[in-house]
NUVEX-642578 format. One record per residue (C-alpha): residue in one letter; x, y, z. Coordinates in Angstrom, 1 decimal, padded with zeros to 4 digits. Layout:
BEGIN
+---+--------+--------+--------+
: r :      u :      v :      w :
+---+--------+--------+--------+
: a :      X :      Y :      Z :
...
+---+--------+--------+--------+
END
This chain:
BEGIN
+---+--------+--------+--------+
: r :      u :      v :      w :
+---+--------+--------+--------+
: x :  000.0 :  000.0 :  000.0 :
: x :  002.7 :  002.4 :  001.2 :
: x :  004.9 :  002.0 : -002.3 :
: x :  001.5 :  002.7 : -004.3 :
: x :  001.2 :  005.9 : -002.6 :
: x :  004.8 :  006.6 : -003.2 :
: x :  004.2 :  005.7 : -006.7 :
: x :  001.5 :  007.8 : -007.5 :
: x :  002.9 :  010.8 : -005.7 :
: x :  005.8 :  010.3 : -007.7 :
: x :  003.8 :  010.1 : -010.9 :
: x :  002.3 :  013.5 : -010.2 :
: x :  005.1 :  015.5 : -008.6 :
: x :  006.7 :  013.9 : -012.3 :
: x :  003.8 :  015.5 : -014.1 :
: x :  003.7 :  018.8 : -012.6 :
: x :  007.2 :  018.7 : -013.4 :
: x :  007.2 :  018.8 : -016.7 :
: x :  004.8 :  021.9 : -016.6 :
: x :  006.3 :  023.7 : -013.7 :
: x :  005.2 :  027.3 : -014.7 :
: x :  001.7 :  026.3 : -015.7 :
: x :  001.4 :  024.3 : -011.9 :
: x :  002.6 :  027.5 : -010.1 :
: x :  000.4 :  029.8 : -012.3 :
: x : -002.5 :  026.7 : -010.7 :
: x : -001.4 :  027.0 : -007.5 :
: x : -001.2 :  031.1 : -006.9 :
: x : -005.0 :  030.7 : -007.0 :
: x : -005.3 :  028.2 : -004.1 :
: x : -002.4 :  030.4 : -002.3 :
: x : -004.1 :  034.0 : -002.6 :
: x : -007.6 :  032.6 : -001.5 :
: x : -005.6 :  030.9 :  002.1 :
: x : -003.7 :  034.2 :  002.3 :
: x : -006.4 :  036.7 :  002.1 :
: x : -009.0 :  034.6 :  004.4 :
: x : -006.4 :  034.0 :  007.1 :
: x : -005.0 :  037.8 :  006.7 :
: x : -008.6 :  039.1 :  007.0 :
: x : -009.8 :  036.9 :  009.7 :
: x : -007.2 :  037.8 :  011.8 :
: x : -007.6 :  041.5 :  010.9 :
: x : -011.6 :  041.7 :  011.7 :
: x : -010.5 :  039.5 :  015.5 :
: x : -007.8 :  042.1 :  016.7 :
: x : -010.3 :  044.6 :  016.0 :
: x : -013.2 :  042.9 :  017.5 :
: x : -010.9 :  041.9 :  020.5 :
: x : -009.6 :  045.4 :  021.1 :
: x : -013.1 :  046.6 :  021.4 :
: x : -014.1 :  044.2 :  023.2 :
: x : -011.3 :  045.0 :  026.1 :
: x : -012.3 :  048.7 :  025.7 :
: x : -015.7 :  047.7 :  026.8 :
: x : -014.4 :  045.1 :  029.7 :
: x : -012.2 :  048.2 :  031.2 :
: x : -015.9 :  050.1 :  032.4 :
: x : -016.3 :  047.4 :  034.4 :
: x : -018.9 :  043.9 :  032.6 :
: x : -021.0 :  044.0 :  036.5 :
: x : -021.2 :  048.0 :  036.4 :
: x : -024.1 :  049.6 :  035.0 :
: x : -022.9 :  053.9 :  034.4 :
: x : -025.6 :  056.7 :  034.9 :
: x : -024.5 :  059.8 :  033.0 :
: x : -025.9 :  063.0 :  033.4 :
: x : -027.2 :  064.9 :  029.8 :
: x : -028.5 :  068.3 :  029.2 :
: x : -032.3 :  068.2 :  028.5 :
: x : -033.9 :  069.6 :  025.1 :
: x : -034.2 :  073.1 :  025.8 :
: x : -038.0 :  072.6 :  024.3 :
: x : -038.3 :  069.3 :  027.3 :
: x : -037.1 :  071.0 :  030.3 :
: x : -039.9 :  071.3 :  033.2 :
: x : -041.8 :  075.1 :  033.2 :
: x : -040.7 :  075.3 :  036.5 :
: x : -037.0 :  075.2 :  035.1 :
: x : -037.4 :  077.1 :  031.9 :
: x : -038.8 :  079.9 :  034.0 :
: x : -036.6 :  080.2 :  036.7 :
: x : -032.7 :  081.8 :  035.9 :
: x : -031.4 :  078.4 :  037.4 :
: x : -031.6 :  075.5 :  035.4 :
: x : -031.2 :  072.2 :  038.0 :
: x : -030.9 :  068.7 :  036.1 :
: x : -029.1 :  065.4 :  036.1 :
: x : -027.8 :  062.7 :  038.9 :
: x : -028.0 :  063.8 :  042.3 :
: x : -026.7 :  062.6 :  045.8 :
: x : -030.1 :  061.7 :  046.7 :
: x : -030.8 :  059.5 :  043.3 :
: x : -027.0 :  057.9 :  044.5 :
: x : -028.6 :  057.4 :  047.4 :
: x : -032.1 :  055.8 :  047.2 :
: x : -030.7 :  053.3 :  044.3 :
: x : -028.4 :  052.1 :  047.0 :
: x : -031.1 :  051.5 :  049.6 :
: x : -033.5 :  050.2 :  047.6 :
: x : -032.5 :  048.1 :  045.0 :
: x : -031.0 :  044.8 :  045.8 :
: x : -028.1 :  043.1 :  044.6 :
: x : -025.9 :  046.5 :  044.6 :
: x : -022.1 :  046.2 :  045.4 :
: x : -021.3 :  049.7 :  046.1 :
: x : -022.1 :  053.3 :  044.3 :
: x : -019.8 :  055.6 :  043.3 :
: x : -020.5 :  059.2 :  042.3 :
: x : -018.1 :  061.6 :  040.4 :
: x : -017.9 :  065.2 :  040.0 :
: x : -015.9 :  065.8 :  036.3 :
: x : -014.8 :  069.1 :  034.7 :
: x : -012.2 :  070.1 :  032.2 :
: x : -009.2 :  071.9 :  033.5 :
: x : -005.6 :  072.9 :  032.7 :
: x : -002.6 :  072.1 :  035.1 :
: x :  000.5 :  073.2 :  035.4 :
: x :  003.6 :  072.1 :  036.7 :
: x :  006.9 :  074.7 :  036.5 :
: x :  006.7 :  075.8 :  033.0 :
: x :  004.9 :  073.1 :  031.6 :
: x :  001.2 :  073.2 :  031.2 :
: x : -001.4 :  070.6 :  029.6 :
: x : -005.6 :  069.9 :  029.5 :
: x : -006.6 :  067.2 :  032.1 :
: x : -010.3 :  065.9 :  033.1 :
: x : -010.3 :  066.5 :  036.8 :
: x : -012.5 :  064.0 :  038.6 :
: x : -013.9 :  064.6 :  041.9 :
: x : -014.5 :  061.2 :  043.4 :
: x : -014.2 :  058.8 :  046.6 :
: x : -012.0 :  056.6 :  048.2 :
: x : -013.6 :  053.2 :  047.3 :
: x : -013.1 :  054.4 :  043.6 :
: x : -010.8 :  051.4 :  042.6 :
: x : -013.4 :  048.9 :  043.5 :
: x : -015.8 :  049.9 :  040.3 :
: x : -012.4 :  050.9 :  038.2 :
: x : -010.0 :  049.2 :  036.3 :
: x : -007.4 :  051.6 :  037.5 :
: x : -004.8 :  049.9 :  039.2 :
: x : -001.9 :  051.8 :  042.1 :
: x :  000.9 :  052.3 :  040.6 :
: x :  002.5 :  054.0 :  043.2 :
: x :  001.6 :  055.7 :  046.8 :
: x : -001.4 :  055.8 :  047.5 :
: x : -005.1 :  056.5 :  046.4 :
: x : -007.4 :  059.1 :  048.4 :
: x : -008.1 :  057.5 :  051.6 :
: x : -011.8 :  058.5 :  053.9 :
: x : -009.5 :  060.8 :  055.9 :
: x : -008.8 :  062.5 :  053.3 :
: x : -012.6 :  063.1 :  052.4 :
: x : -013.4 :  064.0 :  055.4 :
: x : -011.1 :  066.9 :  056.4 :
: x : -011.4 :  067.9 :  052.1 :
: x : -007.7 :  067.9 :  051.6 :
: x : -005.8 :  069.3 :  048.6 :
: x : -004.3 :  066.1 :  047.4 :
: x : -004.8 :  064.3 :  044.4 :
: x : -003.9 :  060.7 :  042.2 :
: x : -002.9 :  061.3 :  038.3 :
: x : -002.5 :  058.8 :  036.2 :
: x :  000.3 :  057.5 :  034.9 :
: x :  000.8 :  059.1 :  031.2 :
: x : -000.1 :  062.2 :  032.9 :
: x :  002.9 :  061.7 :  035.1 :
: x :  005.4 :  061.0 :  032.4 :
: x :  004.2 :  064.2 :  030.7 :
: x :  004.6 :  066.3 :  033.4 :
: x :  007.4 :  064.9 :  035.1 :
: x :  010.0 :  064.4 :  032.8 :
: x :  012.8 :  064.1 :  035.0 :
: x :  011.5 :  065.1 :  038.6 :
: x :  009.7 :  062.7 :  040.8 :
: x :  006.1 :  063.5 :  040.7 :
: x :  005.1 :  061.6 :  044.3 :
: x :  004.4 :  064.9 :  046.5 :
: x :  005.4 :  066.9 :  044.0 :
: x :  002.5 :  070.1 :  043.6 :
: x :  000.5 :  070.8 :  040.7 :
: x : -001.5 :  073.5 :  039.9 :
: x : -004.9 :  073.5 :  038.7 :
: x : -006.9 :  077.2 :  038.2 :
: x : -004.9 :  078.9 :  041.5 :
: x : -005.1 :  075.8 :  043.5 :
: x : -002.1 :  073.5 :  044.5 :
: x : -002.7 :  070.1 :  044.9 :
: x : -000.3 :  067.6 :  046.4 :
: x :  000.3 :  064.2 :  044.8 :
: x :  000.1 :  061.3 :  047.0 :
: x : -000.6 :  058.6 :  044.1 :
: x : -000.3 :  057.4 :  040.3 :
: x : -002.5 :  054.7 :  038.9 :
: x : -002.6 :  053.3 :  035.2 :
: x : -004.2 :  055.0 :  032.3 :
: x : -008.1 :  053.9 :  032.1 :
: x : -009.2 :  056.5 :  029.8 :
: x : -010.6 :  055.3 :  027.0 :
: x : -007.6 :  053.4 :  024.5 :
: x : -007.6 :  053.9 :  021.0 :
: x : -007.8 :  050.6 :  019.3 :
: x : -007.5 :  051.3 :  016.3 :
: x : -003.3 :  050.2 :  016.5 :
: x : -001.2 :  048.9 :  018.5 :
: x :  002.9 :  049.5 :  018.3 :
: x :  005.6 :  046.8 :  018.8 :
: x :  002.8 :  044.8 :  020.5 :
: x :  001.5 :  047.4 :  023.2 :
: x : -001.6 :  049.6 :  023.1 :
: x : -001.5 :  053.0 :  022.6 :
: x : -003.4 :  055.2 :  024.7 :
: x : -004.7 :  058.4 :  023.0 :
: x : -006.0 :  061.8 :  025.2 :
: x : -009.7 :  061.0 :  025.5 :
: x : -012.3 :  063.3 :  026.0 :
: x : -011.4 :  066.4 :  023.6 :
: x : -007.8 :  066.1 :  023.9 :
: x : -007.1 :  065.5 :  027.4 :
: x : -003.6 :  064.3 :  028.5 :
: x : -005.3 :  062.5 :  031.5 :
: x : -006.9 :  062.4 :  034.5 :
: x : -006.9 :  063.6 :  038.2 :
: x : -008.4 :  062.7 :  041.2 :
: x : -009.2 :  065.1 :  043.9 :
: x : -011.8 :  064.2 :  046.9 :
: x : -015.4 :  065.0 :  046.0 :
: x : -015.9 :  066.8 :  048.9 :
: x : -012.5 :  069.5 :  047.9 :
: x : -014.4 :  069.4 :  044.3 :
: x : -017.4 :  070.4 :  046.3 :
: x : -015.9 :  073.0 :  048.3 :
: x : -014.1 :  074.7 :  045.1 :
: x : -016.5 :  074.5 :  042.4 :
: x : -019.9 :  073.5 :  043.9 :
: x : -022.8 :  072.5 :  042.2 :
: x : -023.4 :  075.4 :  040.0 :
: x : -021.9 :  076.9 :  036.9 :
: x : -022.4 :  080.5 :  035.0 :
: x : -022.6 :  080.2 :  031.2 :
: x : -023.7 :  081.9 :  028.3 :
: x : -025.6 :  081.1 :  025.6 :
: x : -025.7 :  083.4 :  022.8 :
: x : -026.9 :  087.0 :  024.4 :
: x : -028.3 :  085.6 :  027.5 :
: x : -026.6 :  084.5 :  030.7 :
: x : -027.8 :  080.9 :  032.7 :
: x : -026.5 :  079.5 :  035.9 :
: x : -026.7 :  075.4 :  035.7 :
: x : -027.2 :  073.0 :  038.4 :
: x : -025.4 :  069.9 :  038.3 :
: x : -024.6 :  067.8 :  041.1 :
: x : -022.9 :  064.4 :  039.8 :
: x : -022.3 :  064.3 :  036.4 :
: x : -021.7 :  059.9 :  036.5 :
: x : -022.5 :  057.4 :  038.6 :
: x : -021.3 :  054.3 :  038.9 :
: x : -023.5 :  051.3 :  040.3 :
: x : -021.5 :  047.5 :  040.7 :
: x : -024.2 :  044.9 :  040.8 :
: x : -023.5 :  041.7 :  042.5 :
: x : -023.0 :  039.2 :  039.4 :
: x : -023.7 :  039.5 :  035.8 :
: x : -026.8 :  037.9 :  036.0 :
: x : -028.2 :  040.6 :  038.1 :
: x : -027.0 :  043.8 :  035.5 :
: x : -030.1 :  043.5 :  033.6 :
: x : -032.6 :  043.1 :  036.4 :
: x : -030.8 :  046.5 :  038.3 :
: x : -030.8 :  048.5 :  035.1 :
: x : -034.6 :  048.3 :  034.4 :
: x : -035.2 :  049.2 :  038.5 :
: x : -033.0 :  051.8 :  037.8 :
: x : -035.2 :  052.8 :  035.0 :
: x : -037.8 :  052.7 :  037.6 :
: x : -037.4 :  054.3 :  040.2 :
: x : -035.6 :  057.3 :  038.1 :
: x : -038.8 :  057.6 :  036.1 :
: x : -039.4 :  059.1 :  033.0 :
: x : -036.9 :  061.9 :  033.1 :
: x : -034.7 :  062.8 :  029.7 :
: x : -031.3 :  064.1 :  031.9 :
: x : -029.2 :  061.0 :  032.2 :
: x : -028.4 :  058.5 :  029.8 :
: x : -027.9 :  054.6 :  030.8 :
: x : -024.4 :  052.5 :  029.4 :
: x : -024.2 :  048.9 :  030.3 :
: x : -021.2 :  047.5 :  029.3 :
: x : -022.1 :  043.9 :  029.7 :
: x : -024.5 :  044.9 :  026.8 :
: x : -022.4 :  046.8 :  024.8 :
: x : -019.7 :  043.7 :  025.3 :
: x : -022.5 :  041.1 :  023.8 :
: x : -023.0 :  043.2 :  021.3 :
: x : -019.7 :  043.8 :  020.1 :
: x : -019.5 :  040.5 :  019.9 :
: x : -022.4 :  039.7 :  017.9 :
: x : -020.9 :  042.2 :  015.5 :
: x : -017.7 :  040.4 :  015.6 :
: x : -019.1 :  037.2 :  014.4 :
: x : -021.2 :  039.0 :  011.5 :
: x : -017.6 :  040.8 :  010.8 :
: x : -015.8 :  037.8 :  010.4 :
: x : -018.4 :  035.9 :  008.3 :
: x : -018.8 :  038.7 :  005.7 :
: x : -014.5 :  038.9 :  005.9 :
: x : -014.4 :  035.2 :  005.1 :
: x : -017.1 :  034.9 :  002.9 :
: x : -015.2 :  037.7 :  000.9 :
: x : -011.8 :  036.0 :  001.2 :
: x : -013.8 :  033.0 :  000.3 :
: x : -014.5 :  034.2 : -003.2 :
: x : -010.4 :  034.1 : -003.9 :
: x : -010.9 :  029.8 : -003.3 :
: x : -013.6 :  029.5 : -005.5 :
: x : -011.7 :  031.4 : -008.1 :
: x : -008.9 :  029.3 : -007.6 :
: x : -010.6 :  026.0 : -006.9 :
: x : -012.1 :  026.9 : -011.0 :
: x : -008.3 :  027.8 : -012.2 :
: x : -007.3 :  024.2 : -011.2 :
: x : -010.5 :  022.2 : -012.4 :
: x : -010.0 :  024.6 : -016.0 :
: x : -006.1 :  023.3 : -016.1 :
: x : -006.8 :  019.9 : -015.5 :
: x : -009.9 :  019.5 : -017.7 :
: x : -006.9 :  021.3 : -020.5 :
: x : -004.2 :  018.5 : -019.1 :
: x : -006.4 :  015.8 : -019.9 :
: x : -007.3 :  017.1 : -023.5 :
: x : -003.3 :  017.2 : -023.6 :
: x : -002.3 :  013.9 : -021.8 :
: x : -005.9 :  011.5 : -024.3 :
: x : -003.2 :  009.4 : -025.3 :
: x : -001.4 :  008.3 : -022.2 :
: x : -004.5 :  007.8 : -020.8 :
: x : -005.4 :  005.2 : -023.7 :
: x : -001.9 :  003.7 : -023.3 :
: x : -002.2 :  002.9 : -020.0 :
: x : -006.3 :  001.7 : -019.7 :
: x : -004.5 : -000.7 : -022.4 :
: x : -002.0 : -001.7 : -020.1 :
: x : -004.9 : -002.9 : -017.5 :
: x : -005.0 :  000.4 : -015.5 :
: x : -008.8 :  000.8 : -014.1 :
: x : -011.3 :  003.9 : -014.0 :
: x : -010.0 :  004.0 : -010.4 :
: x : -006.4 :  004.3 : -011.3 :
: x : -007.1 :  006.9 : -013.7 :
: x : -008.9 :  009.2 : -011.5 :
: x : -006.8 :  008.3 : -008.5 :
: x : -003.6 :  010.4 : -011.2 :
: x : -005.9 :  013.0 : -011.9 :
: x : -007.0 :  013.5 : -008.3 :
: x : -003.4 :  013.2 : -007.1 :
: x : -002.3 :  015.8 : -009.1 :
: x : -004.9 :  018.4 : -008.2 :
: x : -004.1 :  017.7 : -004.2 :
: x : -000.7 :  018.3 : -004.4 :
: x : -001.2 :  021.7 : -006.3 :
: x : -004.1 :  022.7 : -003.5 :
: x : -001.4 :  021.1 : -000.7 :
: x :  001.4 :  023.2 : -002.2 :
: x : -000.9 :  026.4 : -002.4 :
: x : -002.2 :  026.4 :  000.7 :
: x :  001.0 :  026.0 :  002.7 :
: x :  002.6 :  028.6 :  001.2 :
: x : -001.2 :  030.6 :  001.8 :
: x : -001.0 :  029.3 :  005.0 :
: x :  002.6 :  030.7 :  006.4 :
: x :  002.4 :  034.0 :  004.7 :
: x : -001.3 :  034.2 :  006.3 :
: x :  000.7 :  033.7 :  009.7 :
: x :  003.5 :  036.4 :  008.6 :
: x :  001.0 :  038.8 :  006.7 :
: x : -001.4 :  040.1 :  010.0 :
: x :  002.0 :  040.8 :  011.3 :
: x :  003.6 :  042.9 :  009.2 :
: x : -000.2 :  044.5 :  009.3 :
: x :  000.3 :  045.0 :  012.6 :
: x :  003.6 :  046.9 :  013.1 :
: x :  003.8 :  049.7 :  009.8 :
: x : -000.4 :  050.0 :  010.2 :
: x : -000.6 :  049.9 :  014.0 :
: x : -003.9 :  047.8 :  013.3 :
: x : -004.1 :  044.7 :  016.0 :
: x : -004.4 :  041.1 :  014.7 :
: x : -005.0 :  038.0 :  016.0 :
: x : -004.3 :  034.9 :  014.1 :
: x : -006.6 :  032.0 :  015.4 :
: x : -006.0 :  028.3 :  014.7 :
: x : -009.8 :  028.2 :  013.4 :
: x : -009.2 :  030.7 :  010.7 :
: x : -005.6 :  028.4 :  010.1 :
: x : -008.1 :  025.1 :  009.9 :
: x : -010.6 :  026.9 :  007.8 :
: x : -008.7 :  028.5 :  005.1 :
: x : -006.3 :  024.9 :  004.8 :
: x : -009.5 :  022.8 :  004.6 :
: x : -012.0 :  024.5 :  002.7 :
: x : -009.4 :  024.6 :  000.1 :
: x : -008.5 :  021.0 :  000.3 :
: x : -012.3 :  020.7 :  000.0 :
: x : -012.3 :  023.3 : -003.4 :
: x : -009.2 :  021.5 : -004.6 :
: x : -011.2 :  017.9 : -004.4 :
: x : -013.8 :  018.9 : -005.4 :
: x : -013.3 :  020.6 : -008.6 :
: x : -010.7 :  018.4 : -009.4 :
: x : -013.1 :  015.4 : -009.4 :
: x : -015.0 :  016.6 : -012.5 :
: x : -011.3 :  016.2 : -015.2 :
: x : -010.7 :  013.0 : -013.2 :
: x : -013.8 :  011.3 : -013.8 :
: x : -013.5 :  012.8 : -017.3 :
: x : -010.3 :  011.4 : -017.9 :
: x : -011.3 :  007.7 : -016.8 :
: x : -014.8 :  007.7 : -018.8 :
: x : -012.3 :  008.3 : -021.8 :
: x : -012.8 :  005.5 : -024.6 :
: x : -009.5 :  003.6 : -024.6 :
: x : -009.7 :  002.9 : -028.2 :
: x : -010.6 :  006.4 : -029.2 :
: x : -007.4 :  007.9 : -027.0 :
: x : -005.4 :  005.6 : -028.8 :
: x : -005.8 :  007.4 : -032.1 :
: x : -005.6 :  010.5 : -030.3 :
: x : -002.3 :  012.7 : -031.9 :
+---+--------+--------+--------+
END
């Protein structure tokens, strides 16, 4: 058995042989179809995956109230009349959520506003966040170093703050930025802490294998953290602006909160009873990450099925290239056909040449598709700053289906070739 194997596989690599440049013309069909469905799959799963962990960072158990200016045109009469316009999340929608829905972790409020700081002569745009000590439990901000605001530090509304970490390397080229002072407005603050970047992270690239992370929120170089109560104490609740001609003083007390439910199971369940019991106002918007995470997901799978179904195109084209050649090698090769049905070989032998053939052109083409699949996402990868992920699935797909194309359309010319009348090939010049 094994030296009639060997045999035929000699037979055909003899055959291809002697029409090398028309066998690697075959095979560059089979090779671009493996190359482009591996390169795109892995292409559409580095993006899917890098949205997906941008998602997973807000937390998959936290459910994020945000406070939004109402439609002029929806605002209460009460509001539209009087000079003060009072909307959004407040401490007392903090704290009847946490008293009466179940299944609640903690709740964290947070005070944000856009603000410049300045350190010696150097000066950038941060997000200063007025928050509370158990922060870190609802973040995926992690100490770098020192320390994070501790309840002492609430209560007694001291002028110390945390900034994160690209912040610090901004700022603090070559000085040590641990209780250093920063400025912010005309206010020193002292820092007693650095924690990683959690803004949000530009997936869109990667370099040399690490995320990026771009200034989020209108060009922001990062974030501080001061004690809500010293964000209290220096800003308040209320804000003068003008709009057009006319002046208005807003009322905002929390501009996000952050509710951790106790398992994902219970996300759902807590977001409608937060619907609930907030009513039907149009001043805060809900975000769920666990839902934006399925759906991101769902997308991903739609992504990659169009991506391969694309790429898949490049196999059929290929997987006709080889069934067109061989159907022409046949027409070529009439007479040794006849010669050997004389000889005693069978319909089976016959199309067990044919078939042979066609394998080892779809074998050659998809290894070469195959390792420059692997190498392709890559090189994507470093000069595009695009992330990929190569996945033995998409490695299994694109090598089988076109073993499957190569078979396939390569059964058609071998049948052909052993239904061949043995007399008639014969005579064939």
């Amino acid at each position: 058995m094994l030296f009639r194997i060997r045999r035929i596989v000699n037979l055909g690599l003899k055959s291809l042989w002697l029409h090398l440049l028309r066998s690697i013309l075959t095979t560059l069909g089979i090779f671009f179809g493996v190359w482009s469905v591996i390169t795109m799959l892995a292409i559409g799963e580095g993006a899917s995956q890098a949205a997906q962990e941008q998602i997973a960072r807000l937390g998959s158990n936290n459910i994020i109230i945000k406070t939004v200016q109402p439609v002029e045109s929806e605002a209460n009469t009460a509001q539209t009349a009087s000079i003060i316009k009072e909307y959004g999340i407040t401490y007392l929608d903090a704290q009847r959520i946490r008293a009466t829905i179940p299944g609640i972790k903690v709740v964290v409020p947070l005070r944000l506003k856009n603000k410049n700081v300045e350190y010696r002569n150097r000066q950038t745009s941060i997000e200063l966040v007025g928050t509370v000590d158990w922060f870190p439990e609802t973040s995926p901000a992690r100490l770098v170093r020192g320390r994070f605001l501790s309840p002492e530090d609430q209560t007694r509304g001291r002028r110390v703050c945390v900034i994160e970490e690209q912040l610090a390397n901004k700022l603090f080229i070559v000085d040590e930025p641990l209780d250093a002072d920063i400025k912010i407005e005309d206010i020193y603050y002292r820092i007693v802490g650095i924690v990683s970047t959690v803004g949000p992270i530009d997936t869109t690239g990667s370099k040399n294998g690490e995320q990026v992370a771009k200034a989020s929120n209108g060009g922001v170089s990062g974030r501080v953290y001061v004690p809500i109560s010293t964000f209290e104490e220096r800003y308040g609740n209320s804000e003068l602006k003008r709009i057009g001609g006319d002046w208005s003083m807003e009322k905002v007390e929390l501009q996000e909160l952050t509710v951790q439910v106790q398992g994902l199971d219970n996300v759902i369940p807590v977001r409608d009873m937060i619907k609930v019991l907030l009513g039907e106002r149009n001043d805060f918007v809900l975000e769920v990450p666990l839902e934006l995470l399925n759906q991101a997901k769902a997308t991903q799978r739609i992504f990659s099925i169009v991506l391969g179904c694309i790429a898949a195109v490049s196999l059929l084209v290929g997987g006709i290239g080889i069934m067109n050649i061989m159907l022409a090698t046949v027409s070529e090769r009439t007479r040794e056909i006849g010669i050997r049905r004389a000889l005693g070989a069978k319909k089976r032998d016959i199309i067990i040449q044919f078939l042979s053939e066609t394998v080892m052109l779809t074998f050659l083409g998809g290894v070469i598709g195959v390792v420059l699949g692997v190498f392709t996402p890559k090189v994507v990868e470093h000069y595009a700053n695009m992330p990929t992920k190569v996945t033995p699935f998409s490695l299994i797909l694109a090598f089988g289906v076109s073993g499957i194309i190569g078979i396939a359309f390569g059964m058609y010319p071998a049948n052909r070739a052993a239904n061949l009348d043995p007399i008639e090939s014969l005579r064939h010049e």
